[in-house]
N, C-alpha and C positions, 0 to 999 in steps of 0.2 A: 504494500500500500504506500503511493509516494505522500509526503510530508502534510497537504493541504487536505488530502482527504483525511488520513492520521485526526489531523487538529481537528478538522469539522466532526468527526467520530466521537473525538474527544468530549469537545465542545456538549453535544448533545449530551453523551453521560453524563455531563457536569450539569446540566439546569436539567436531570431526571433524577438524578440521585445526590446532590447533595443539598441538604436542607437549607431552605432561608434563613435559621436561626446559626448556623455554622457561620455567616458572612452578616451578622444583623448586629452585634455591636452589644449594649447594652438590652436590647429585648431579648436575646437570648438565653434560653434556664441557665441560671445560674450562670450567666455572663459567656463571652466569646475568648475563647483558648487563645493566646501569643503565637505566633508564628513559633517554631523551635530556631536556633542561630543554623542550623544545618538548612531548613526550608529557605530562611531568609537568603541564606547565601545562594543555593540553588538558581531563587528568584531575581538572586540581583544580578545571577553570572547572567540569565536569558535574557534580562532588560537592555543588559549593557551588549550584548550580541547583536538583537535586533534593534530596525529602526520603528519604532512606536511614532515617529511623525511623522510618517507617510500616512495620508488619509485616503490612499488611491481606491484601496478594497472600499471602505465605508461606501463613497461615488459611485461605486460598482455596485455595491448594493442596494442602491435604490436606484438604479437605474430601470428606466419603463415600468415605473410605480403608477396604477391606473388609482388601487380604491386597497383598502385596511380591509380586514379580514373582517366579516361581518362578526358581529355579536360581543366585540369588543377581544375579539381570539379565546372564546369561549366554545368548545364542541361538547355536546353531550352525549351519552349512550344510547340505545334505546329507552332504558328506563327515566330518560330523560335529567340523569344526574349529571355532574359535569367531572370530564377526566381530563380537561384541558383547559387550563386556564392560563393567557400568560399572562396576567398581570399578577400572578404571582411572582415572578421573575424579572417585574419592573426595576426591581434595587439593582440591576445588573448593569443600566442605564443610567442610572445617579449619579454614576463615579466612571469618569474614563481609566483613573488611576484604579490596579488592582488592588486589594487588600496585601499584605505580606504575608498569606496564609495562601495566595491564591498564585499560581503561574502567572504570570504578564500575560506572557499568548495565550494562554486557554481563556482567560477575561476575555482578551482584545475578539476574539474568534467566538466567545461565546455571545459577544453585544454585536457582533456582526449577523447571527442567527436570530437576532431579535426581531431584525427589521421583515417583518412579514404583510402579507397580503397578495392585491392579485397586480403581475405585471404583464407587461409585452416584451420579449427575448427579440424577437424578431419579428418580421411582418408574417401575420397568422399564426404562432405560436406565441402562446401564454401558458405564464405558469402562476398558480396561488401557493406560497410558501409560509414555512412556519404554522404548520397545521400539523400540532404532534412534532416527530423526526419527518416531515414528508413533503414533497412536493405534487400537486392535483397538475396536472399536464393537458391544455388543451389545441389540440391541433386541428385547425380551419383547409381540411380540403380543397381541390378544386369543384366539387362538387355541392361543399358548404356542408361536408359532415364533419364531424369531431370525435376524436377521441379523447375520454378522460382516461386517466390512471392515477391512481392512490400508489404511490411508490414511498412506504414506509425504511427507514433503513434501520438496519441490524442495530439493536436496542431499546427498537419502541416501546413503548409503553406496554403495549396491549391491552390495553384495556379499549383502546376505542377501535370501534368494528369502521374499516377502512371503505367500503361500497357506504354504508349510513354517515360519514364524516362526505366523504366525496360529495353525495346527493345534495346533503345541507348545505357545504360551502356554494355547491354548484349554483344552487335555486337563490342563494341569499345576491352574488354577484350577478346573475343571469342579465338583471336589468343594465349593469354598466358593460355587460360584456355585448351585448345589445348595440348600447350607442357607440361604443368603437365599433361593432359592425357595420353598424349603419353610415357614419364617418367615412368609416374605411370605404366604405361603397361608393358614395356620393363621389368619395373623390378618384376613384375610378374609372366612374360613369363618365367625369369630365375628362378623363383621358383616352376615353373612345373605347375601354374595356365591355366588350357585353357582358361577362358573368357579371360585374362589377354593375353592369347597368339592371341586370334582373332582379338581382338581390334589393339595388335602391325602389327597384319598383315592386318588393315586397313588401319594405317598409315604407312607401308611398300610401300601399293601399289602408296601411289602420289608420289613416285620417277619414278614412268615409267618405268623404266629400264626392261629387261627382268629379269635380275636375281631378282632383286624385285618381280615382279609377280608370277616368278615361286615358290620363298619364301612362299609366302602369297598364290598359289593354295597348296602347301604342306602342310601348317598350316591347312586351309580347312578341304581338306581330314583328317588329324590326329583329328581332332577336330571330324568329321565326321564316322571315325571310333568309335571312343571311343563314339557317342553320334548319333545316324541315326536322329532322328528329332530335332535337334538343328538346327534352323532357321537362327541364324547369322554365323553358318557354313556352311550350303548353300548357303546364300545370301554371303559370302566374297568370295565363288570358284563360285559362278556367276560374279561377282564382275573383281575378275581378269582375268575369262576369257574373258570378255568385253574389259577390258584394253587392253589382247593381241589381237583381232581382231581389236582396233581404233589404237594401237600403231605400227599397223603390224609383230606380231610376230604369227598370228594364219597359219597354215600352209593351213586350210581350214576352210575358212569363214565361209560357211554356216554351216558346221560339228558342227563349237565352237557358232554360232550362236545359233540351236539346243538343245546345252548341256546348254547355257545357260539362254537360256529360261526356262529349265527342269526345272534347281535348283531355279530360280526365282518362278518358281510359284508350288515349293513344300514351300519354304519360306515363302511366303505369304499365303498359305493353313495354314502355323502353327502357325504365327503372325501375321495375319490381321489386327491388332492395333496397332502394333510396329510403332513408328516412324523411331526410328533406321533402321529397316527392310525396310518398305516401303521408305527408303529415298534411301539405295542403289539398290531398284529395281526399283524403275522409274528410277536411271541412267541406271541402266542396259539394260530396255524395250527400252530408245532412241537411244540406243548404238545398239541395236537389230532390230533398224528400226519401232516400235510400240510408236510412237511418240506420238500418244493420250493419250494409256491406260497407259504409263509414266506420263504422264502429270495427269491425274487422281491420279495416286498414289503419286505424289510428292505433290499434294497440300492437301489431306489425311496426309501425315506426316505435313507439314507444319500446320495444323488446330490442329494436335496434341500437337506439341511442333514447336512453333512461331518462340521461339529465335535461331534455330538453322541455323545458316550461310552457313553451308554447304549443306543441304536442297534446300534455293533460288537459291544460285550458282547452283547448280545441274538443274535449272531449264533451263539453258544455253544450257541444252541437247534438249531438247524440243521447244523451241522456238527460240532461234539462228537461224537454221539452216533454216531457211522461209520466204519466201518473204511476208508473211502475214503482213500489217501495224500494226496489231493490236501486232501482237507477237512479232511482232522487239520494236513496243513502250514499252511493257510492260518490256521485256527484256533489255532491253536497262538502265529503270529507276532502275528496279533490279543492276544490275550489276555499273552503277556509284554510285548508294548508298552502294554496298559493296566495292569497290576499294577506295572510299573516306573515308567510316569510319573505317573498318577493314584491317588495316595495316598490319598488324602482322597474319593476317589466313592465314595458308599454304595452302589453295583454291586459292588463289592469280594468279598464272600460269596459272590453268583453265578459272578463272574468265574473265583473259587477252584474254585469247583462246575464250573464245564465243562470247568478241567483236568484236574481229577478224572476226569471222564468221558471226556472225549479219549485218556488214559492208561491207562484202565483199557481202551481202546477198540485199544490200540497191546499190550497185554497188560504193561505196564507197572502193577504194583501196588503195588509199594512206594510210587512216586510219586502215584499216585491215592489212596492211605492218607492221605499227606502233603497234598496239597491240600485232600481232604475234612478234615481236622482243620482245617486251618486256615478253611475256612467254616463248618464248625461255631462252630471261638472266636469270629469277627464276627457268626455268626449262628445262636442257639442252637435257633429254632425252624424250618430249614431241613431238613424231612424228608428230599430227596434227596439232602442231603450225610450224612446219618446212613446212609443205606440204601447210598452210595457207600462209605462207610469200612468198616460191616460186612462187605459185600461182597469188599472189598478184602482184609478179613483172614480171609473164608471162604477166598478164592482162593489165599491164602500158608497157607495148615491152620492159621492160630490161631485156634482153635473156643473156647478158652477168653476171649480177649480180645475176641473177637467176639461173644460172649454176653455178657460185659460191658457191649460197647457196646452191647448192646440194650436192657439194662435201665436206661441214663443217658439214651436217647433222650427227650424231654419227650412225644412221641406217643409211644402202646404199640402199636410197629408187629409187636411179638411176636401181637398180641389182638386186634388191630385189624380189623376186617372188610373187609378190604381187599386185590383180588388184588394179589399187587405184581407179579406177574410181567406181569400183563394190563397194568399201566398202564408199567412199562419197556419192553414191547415197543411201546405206542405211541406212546413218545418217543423212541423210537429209531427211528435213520435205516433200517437193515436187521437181518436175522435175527444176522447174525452178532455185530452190538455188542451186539446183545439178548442175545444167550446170555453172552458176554464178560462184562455187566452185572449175571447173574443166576443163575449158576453158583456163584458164594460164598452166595448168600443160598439157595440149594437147599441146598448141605452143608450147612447151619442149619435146615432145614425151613420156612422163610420164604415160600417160593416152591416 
């Protein structure tokens, strides 16, 4: 083992195994032991060998520093206890200078293992460190999948189970590893890259907006021109033509229904193991009324790449929208475990959106009132969260507050040539969340 691996080895045994109170001074039982003159000298022969003013490593180690470890670098177990804390090991930071109990270098080396969180190594590789002895590894495709890896090293702990540390760091960053995505895209797309241009026209599309989509079916098609089987340019002009039939901008349902079925399942004929792919064709198929064979494919992506957020949310398509116990249960613990851990994912809106509908699906409307407001405030041009809310306060008889909300909606879903009833019923799983869905917006005349 050459020297730096050595020390970093080191290093980790030293903030797992030696007590805070061994290096604490006076809070220590019964006070902190003197250095022996044997230790002392040890340590002064290393000091005076190496050069402690060099700050080059420190630079180094916060190099392509995005975001801090979520939870203050707290992991817990399943049973929800904590096996990682480092702010227990903050005293290690206090003091550039070593104790005379302690080696120089293995100090210097062990405050250099402090600095954790999530960084950029290079373009498309990131790494989140100081999680345990461990680095979570994520690698950006050309395709746009990822692999994680839980790479523990020889002395970990063990106590924390490496797939359940992975999953939580992954879900807690997701949201900023997001906007470096999206960044990263943008400026891409301005340099004439197409993948670079499909991707910003993935995250074009969760603005809703018409001129959004219509962006993002443009990109599509040019993507599509230039490349007839490129899979993620089908699947992103499926993609948005879904958006505009749930957001009501499709002039004919069944028409863009149709078309986007087509481009779904020439997608999936050319990617059948894409995560990516299969993740926006199950939205697409629930969007499209094929609530099963979505559900099928979203948990296909899911089994492929675990840690993607956007994947579970997406499952909101699929089981939301049913009066089934089982599917409102399962949906339900999906969607509070991403609203509570993933703050920062721009799925957030949606996420809001399918508790809405899950709720209003359980005949619970106050709380469906409640979640639609709140996707509405992240996301102002989200037609089904307006059509969720009104509905909600068709269903409680505030006819006056509900007529309100219609005329704030930014689409005139009052005027809009648009059946609403036709296209809730084909996003719904069955008749009876259908009518649950669409019973307020009847006592409105809506529907």
């Amino acid at each position: 083992m050459d020297t730096p691996a050595l020390l970093g080895l080191l290093a980790a045994l030293f903030l797992l195994f030696v007590p805070r109170y061994a290096l604490a001074g006076a809070n220590a039982p019964g006070g902190a032991k003197p250095a022996s003159a044997a230790t002392k000298t040890a340590n002064e022969r290393v000091r005076a060998l190496l050069d402690f003013g060099d700050a080059l490593d420190f630079e180094e180690a916060t190099r392509g520093f995005i975001a801090p470890l979520p939870g203050g670098g707290v992991i817990k177990n399943a049973a929800g206890e904590a096996v990682w804390d480092m702010a227990q090991y903050a005293f290690i930071e206090q003091s550039e200078t070593a104790p005379q109990t302690v080696n120089p270098s293995l100090w210097r080396q062990s405050r250099l293992t402090m600095k954790g969180g999530l960084f950029r190594v290079v373009d498309r590789l990131y790494q989140v460190r100081n999680a345990d002895i461990s680095n979570l590894t994520i690698i950006e495709g050309d395709t746009g999948r990822q692999s994680w890896s839980m790479t523990v090293a020889p002395g970990g702990s063990g106590v924390i189970e490496p797939d359940a540390a992975a999953a939580d760091i992954a879900r807690a960053l997701s949201g900023e590893f997001l906007r470096l995505r999206r960044a990263s895209a943008q400026d891409g797309a301005a340099r004439g890259d197409r993948w670079s241009a499909l991707e910003a026209g993935r995250h074009t599309l969760l603005q809703s907006s018409d001129s959004a989509i219509v962006a993002a079916k443009a990109e599509a098609q040019r993507a599509l021109a230039l490349a007839p089987e490129n899979p993620h340019a089908h699947v992103l002009l499926a993609s948005a033509i879904a958006e505009e039939i749930v957001n009501g901008y499709a002039a004919d349902i069944a028409a863009s229904r149709t078309e986007a079925l087509r481009e779904v399942e020439q997608a999936l004929m050319l990617a059948s193991d894409d995560p990516v792919v299969l993740k926006y064709a199950g939205h697409v198929l629930a969007i499209c009324g094929q609530h099963e064979q979505g559900e099928r494919v979203l948990r296909r992506a899911l089994a492929l790449n675990l840690y993607d957020e956007g994947a579970h949310g997406y499952l909101g398509w699929v089981l939301a929208p049913s009066t089934a116990p089982a599917h409102l249960d399962e949906i339900k613990a999906v969607l509070d475990r991403l609203l509570r851990d993933a703050r920062q994912h721009p799925g957030r809106p949606f996420w809001f959106l399918h508790r809405s509908v899950a709720l209003s699906c359980r005949g619970d409307f106050e709380g469906a009132l409640a979640a639609a407001r709140e996707a509405v405030d992240f996301s102002p041009n989200l037609t089904p969260a307006w059509l969720q809310a009104v509905n909600a306060l068709g269903q409680l008889g505030r006819l006056d507050e509900a007529r309100t909300l219609v005329s704030r909606c930014p689409l005139n879903i009052e005027r809009r040539s648009v059946s609403w009833e036709e296209l809730i019923r084909q996003v719904s799983r069955d008749e009876a969340a259908a009518e649950l869905r669409t019973a307020g917006l009847r006592r409105l005349g809506l529907v």
